[in-house]
Structure formats: C-alpha cells, structure tokens
C-alpha positions as CSV (number, residue, x, y, z in Angstrom):
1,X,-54.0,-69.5,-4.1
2,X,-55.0,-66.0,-4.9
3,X,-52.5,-65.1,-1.3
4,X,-49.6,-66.8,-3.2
5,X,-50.4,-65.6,-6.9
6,X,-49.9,-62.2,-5.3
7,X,-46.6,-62.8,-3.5
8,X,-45.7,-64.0,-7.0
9,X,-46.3,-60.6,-8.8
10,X,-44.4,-58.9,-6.1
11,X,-41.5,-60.7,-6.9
12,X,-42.3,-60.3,-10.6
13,X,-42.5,-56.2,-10.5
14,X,-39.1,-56.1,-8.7
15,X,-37.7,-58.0,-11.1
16,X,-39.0,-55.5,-13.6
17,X,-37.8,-52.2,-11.5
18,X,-34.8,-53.4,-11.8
19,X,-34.3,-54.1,-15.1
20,X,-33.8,-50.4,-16.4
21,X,-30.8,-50.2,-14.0
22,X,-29.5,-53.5,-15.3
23,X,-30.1,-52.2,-18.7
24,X,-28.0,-49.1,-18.0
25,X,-25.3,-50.4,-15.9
26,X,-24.3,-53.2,-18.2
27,X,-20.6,-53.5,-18.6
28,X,-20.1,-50.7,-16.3
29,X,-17.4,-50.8,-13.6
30,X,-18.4,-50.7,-10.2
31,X,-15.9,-50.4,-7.3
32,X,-17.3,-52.0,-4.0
33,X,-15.4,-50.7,-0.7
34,X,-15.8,-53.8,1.8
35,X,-14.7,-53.4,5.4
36,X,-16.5,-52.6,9.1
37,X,-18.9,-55.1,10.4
38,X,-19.7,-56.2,7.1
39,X,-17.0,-58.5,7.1
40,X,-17.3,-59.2,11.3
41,X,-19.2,-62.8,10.4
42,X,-19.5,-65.6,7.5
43,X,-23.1,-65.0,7.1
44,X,-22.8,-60.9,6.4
45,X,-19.8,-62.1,4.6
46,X,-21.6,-64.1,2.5
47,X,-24.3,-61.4,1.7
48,X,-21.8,-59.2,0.6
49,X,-19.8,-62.0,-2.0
50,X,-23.9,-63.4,-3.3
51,X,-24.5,-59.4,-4.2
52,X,-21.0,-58.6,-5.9
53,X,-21.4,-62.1,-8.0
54,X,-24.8,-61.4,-8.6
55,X,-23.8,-57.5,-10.2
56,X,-21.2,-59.5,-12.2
57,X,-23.7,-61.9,-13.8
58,X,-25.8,-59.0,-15.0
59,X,-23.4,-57.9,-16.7
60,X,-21.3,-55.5,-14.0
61,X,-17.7,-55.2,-14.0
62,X,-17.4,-55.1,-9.8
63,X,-14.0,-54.9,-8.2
64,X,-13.8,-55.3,-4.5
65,X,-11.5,-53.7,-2.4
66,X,-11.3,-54.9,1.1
67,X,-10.3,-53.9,4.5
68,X,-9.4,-56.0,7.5
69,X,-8.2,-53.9,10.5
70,X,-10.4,-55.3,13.2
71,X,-8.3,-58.6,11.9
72,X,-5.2,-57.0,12.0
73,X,-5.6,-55.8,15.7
74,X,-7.1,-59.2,16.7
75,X,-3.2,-60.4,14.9
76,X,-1.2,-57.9,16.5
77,X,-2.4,-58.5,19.8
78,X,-1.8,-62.5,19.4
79,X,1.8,-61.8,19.0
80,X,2.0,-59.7,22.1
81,X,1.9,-55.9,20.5
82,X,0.0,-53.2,21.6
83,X,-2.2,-51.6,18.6
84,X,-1.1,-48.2,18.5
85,X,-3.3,-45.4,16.5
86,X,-2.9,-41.7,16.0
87,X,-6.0,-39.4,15.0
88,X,-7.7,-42.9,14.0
89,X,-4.9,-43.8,12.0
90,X,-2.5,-47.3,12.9
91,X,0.6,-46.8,14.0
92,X,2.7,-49.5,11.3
93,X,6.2,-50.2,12.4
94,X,7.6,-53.3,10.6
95,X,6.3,-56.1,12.5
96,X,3.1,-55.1,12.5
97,X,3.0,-54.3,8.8
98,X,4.6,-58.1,8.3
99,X,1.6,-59.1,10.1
100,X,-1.1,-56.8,8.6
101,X,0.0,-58.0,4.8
102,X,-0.3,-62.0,6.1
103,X,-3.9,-60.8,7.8
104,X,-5.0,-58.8,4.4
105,X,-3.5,-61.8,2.6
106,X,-5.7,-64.7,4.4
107,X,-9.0,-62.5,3.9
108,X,-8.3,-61.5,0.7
109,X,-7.8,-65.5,-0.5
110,X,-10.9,-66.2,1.7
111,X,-13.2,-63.7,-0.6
112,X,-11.7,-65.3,-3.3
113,X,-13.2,-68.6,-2.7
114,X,-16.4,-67.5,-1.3
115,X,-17.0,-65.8,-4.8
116,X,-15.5,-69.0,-6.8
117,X,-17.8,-71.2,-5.1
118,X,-20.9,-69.3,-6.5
119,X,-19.2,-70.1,-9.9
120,X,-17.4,-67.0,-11.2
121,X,-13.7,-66.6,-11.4
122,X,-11.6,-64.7,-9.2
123,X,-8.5,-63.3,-8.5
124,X,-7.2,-61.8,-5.7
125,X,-4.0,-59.1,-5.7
126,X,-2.5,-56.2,-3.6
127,X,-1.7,-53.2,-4.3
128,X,2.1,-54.9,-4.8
129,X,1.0,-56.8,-8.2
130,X,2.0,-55.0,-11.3
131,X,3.0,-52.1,-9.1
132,X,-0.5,-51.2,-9.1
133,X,-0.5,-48.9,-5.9
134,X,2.5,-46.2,-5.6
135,X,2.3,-44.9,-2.4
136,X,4.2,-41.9,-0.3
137,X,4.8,-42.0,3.2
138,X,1.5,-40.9,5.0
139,X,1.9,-38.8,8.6
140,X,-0.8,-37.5,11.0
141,X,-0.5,-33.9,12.0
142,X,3.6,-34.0,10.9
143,X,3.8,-36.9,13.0
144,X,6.0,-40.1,11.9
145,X,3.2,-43.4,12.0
146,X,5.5,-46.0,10.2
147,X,4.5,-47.7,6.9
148,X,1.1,-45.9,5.9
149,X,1.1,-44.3,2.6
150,X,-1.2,-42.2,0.5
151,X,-1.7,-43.0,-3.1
152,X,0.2,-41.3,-5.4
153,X,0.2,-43.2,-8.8
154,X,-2.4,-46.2,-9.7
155,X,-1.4,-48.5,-12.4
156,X,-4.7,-50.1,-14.0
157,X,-3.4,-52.3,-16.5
158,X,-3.6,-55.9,-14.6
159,X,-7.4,-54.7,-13.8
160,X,-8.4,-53.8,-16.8
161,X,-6.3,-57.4,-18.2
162,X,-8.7,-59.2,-15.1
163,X,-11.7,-57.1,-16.2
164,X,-11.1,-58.3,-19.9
165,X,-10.7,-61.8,-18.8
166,X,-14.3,-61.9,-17.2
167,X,-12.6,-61.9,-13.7
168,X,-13.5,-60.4,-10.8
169,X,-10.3,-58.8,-9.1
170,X,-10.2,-58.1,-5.1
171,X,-7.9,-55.8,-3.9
172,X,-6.0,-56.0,-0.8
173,X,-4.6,-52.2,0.2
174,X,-1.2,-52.8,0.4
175,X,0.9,-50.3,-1.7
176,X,4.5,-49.9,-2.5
177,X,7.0,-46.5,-1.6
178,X,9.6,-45.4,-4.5
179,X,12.2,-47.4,-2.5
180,X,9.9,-50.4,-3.0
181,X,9.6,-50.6,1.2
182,X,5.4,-52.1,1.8
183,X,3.3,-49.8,3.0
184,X,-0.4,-50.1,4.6
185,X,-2.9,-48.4,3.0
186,X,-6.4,-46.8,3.7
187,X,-8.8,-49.1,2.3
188,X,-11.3,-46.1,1.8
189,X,-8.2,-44.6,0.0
190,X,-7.2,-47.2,-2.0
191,X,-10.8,-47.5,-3.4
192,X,-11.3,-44.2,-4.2
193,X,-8.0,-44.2,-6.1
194,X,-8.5,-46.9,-7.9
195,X,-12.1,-45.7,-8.5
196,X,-10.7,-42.3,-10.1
197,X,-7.9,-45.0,-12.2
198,X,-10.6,-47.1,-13.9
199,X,-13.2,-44.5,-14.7
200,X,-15.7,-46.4,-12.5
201,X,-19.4,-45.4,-13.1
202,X,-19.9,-46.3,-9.4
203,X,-18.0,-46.4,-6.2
204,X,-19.7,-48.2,-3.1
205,X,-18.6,-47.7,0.6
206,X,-20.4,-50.4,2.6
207,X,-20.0,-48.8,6.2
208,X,-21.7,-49.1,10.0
209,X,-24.0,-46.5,9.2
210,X,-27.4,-46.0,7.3
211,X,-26.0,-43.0,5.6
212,X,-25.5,-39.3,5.4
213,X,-27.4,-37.3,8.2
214,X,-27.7,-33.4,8.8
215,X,-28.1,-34.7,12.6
216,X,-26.8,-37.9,13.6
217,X,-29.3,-38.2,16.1
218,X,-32.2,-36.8,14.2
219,X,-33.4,-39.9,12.0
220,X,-35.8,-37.9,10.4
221,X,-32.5,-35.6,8.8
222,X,-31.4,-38.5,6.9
223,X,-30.1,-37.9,3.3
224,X,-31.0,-39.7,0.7
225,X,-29.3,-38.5,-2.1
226,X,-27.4,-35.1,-2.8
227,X,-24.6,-33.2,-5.1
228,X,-20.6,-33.3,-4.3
229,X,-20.9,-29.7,-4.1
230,X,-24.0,-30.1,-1.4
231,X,-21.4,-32.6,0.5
232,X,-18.7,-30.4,0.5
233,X,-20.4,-27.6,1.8
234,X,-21.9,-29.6,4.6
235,X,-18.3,-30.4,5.4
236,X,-17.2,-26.7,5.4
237,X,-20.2,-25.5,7.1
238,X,-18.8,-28.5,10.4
239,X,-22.5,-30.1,10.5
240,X,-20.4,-33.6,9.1
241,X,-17.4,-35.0,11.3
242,X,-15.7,-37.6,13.1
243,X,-15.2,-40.9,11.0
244,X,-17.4,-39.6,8.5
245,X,-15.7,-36.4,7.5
246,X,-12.3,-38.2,5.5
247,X,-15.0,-41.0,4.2
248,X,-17.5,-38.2,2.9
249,X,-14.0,-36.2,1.2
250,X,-13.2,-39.6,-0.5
251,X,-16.5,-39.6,-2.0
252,X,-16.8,-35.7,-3.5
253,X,-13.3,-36.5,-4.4
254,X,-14.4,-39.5,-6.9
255,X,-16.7,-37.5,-8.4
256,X,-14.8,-34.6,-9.3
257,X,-12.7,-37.1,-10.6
258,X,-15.3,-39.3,-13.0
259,X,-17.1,-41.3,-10.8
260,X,-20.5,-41.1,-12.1
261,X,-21.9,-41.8,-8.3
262,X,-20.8,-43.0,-5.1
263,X,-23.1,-44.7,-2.5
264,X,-22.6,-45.2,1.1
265,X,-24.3,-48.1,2.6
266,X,-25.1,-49.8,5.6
267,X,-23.3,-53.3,4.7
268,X,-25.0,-55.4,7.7
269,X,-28.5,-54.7,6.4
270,X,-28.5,-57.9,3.7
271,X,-28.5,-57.2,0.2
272,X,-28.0,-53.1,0.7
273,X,-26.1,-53.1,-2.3
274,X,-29.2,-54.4,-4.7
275,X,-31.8,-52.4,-2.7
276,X,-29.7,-49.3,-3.7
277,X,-29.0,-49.8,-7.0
278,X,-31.8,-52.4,-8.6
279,X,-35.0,-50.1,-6.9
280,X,-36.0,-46.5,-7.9
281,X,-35.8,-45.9,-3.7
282,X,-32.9,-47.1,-2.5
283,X,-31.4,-47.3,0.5
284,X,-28.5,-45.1,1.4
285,X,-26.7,-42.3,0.3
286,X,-26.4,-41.5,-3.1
287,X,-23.6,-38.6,-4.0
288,X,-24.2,-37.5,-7.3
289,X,-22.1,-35.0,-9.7
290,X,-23.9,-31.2,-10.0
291,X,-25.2,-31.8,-13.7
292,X,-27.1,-34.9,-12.9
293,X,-28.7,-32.9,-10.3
C-alpha cells in the first residue's frame, strides 16, 4: 500500500512541476518541427500527435510543420528515379516535385487524423493555401537543383483564422515562386519562417539527436541550454557542423527574430516534447535570447 501511495505522489508532484509552465504558456503559440525518425513508425508517430494534442488542451496554440523526405525517396525510387542530392539538398525536377507534393500530401492528411481521433480538430494545408509560403528559387553553391525555394514572404492570416477557430493547423512545406510554379521547401525552413510570421513563443525541432554538443563524441559536453549569441559563436568558432550547422542557423535566426525559445529534441525518446517543456530539467537543448540569460 505504502509502495503504491508513493508512486501516487510521484505522479502527483509532476503534475504540479508542471503547472507553472502551463500557467505561463497558456495561449501561447508553439511551432513544432516534425520530421527524421520521428515520423519512421506509427508508434513514434503516435507519441508525437498524443504530445502536440495534449499542449493544445492546456491551453497551447501548436502548429506542426512536417517533413517527409525519407517518404519521398522511398516514392521516387517506386517510379523508377534515382534520388539525386547536392550538398544534402534534393535535386527537384518536375516529376519528382509532382511526386514529393502527393507524398507530403498523404502524410500530411494522415497527421490530420491521428490528431482528430484524440478529439481535437484539425486542418491540414501547404504552403500553397492562401499563398502562405512565397518562395524564390533556392541553388547550392550557384548550382541549378530544380524546384527548391527559400522563403521570402509568409502570409499568416489562414493560421491565425485556424488558430482563432480552436484548430490545430499542420503545415506541409510546399511553397509557391512569383510565377506561381510549386516549389519544395526545407521543412526546417519553413518552420523557422513561419515561426518568425506568427510571433511564436516557442519553436521545437524534433531531430535524431539528444542535442547541442561541444564534442559529438564527448557525452559529457552536452549542452543543455545556452544564448543565440553563445550558438552563433560556436558556429563561427567551427566546433558545430555537418547537419547541424544550417539547423543550429535556423534556430539563432528565430530568436533574433521573436522567438522567445527554440528547443531541439530527440523526437524518438517518447514524450521529449513534455519532458522539455512541463519539468524544470528538461531534456534537450534550449536556445534562449541574451536578456533571458
């Protein structure tokens, strides 16, 4: 009895760590990156959609925007096309972005049901709808990799109409040029931009990795929490790189642009997202703006 009584309080003083951070997060936005390994089976899946529904009905404002390119290569190579990448970026002629807006299409409606069947409304939209993304044609080291475009312009309206209408948008990255031509876009990009648009107080990148390290393969040089200006200059200073290096610019980015805080998260530990942002501990990376510090 007196075993179980205590497993009982546990669960009681959790509930009451976290509810400052519900207190002070209530009606906030929240922008939640989704993409990697996170979305590589139904029960991580899962995870993911139960933590964005649960931030909703505490009184969040999440938006999801997703990714899908190991979905898109598993696509392209169905139809008998090579996948093609330069400098980590997808080569996009037209018949592979035809097939990489049907992909981004089918997992963007599939989200939208797992979250409906926990019992809170939905929506699901690209980039296209309300000519939300405007996009420019994106090349790698001057060279010419077909229909990938940066952001340029975000229109916010039809979120902030969702938001208003106690829906929960998810974002597919797919943006329009000025000549109206579809363009693939960066998931990480597309979420920092529409991050920056909505004035989000947070910005979540669930990735494949714990977190920020000074060392990759020092685990005791793991950091926990530090200031855009401490990112950047870990950047300049070459100790951060590879995948991580235009991931770790999207983040200082947000915050010089109003993003209260941007976390990086390991999305196939269960629940990361809660852990980080319901306990005073956390989990991951937390990238803060100077005067907090």
């Amino acid at each position: 009895m007196e075993q179980n009584l205590d497993k009982v309080l546990e669960k009681a003083e959790v509930l009451i760590e976290a509810l400052p951070y519900i207190q002070k997060f209530n009606r906030k936005i929240i922008v939640v990156k989704y993409g990697g390994s996170a979305m590589s089976n139904e029960e991580l899946q899962k995870n993911v959609i139960k933590d964005v529904t649960l931030l909703k009905l505490v009184g969040f404002k999440p938006i999801i925007v997703h990714g899908g390119g190991k979905e898109i290569s598993k696509w392209v190579a169905k139809s008998g096309k090579e996948a093609q990448f330069i400098n980590g970026l997808r080569v996009t002629d037209a018949e592979t972005m035809e097939i990489a807006e049907m992909v981004l299409g089918k997992v963007n409606k599939n989200l939208v049901r797992m979250v409906e069947e926990l019992g809170v409304k939905a929506v699901g939209l690209s980039g296209k709808d309300g000519q939300m993304l405007t996009v420019e044609k994106k090349y790698s080291d001057g060279k010419d990799i077909g229909f990938v475009g940066n952001v340029t312009e975000v229109n916010p309206k039809i979120i902030y109409d969702l938001l208003e209408n106690d829906y929960l948008p998810i974002i597919s990255p797919i943006g329009l040029g000025d000549n109206f031509d579809t363009y693939n876009i960066n998931a990480d990009d597309a979420a920092c931009a529409i991050a920056k648009a909505v004035g989000a107080d947070k910005l979540v990148f669930l990735t494949d990795i714990e977190g920020l390290y000074r060392d990759i393969n020092d685990k005791d040089s793991f950091i926990s929490r530090i200031t855009a200006a401490n990112a950047d200059k870990l950047i300049s200073d070459g100790i951060i790189g590879g995948g991580m290096l235009p991931k770790l610019n999207n983040c200082t980015d947000a915050i010089k642009n109003g993003v209260n805080r941007v976390h990086i998260l390991d999305g196939r530990i269960p629940h990361s997202m809660l852990l980080e942002i319901f306990t005073n501990k956390g989990i991951g990376t937390a990238i803060i703006n100077d005067e907090e510090n």
